[in-house]
C-alpha positions in Angstrom: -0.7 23.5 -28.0 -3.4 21.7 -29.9 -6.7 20.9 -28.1 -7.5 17.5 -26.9 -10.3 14.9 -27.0 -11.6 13.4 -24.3 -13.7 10.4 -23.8 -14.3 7.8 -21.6 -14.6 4.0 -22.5 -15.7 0.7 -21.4 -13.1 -1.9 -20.6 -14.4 -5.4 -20.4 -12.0 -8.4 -19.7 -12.9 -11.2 -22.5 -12.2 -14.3 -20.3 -13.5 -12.9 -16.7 -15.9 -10.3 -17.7 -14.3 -7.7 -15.2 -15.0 -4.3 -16.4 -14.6 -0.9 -15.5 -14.2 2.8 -17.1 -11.1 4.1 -18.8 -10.4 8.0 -19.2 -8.7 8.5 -22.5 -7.5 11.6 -24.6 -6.2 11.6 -28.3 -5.0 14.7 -30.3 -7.7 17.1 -31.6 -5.8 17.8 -35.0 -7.1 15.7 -37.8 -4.0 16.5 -39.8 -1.9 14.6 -37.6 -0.1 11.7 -38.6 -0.6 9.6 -35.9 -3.4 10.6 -32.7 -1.3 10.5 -30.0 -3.5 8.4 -27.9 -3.0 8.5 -23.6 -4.8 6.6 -21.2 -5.5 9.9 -18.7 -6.7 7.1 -15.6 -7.3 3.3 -15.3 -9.9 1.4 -12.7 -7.9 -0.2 -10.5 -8.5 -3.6 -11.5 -6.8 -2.9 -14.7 -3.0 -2.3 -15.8 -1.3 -1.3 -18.6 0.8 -3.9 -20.3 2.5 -2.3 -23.0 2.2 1.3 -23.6 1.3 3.2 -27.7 0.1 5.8 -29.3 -2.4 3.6 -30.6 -5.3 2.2 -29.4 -5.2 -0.9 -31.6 -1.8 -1.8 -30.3 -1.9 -0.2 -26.6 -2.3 -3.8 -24.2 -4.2 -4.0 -21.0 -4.0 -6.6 -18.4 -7.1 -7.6 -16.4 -6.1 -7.2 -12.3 -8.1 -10.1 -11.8 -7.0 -13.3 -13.9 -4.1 -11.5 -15.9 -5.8 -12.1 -19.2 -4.0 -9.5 -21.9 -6.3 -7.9 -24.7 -5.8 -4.8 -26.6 -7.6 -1.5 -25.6 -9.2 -0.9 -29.0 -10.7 -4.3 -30.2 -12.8 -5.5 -32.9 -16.5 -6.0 -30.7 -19.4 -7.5 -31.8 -22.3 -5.4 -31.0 -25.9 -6.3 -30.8 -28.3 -4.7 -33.5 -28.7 -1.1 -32.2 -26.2 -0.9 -30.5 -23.5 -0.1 -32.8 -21.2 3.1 -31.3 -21.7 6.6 -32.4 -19.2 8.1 -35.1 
């Protein structure tokens, strides 16, 4: 069985601004064809909507105003404070 990475990741609801963390694992193997992304645990105040493998097209629902948004979004960061790759 092929290892696992394991990160965790800021949700942020666009239209309420509820956030919380998400614990997420994708497949180690860069090989792979697609990277089998899970959602390991969810704050409460968040729900899946519809369920992928991938992180641009797995859907979220805020537990608060039921706004939908994707997990994976396009952000706009503030200089500096681009993510790591």
């Amino acid at each position: 069985m092929a290892a696992r990475d394991r990160y965790s990741r800021k949700l942020e609801c666009p239209q309420c601004g509820n956030t919380g963390f998400a614990e997420v694992s994708e497949a180690d193997d860069k090989r792979a064809s697609h990277r089998d992304f899970r959602i390991d645990e969810l704050p409460r105040s968040f729900q899946t909507e519809f369920a992928s493998s991938d992180p641009k097209k797995h859907i979220l629902r805020c537990g608060q105003c039921g706004h939908k948004f994707r997990f994976e979004q396009k952000t706009a960061y503030a200089p500096g404070g681009e993510p790591r790759r």
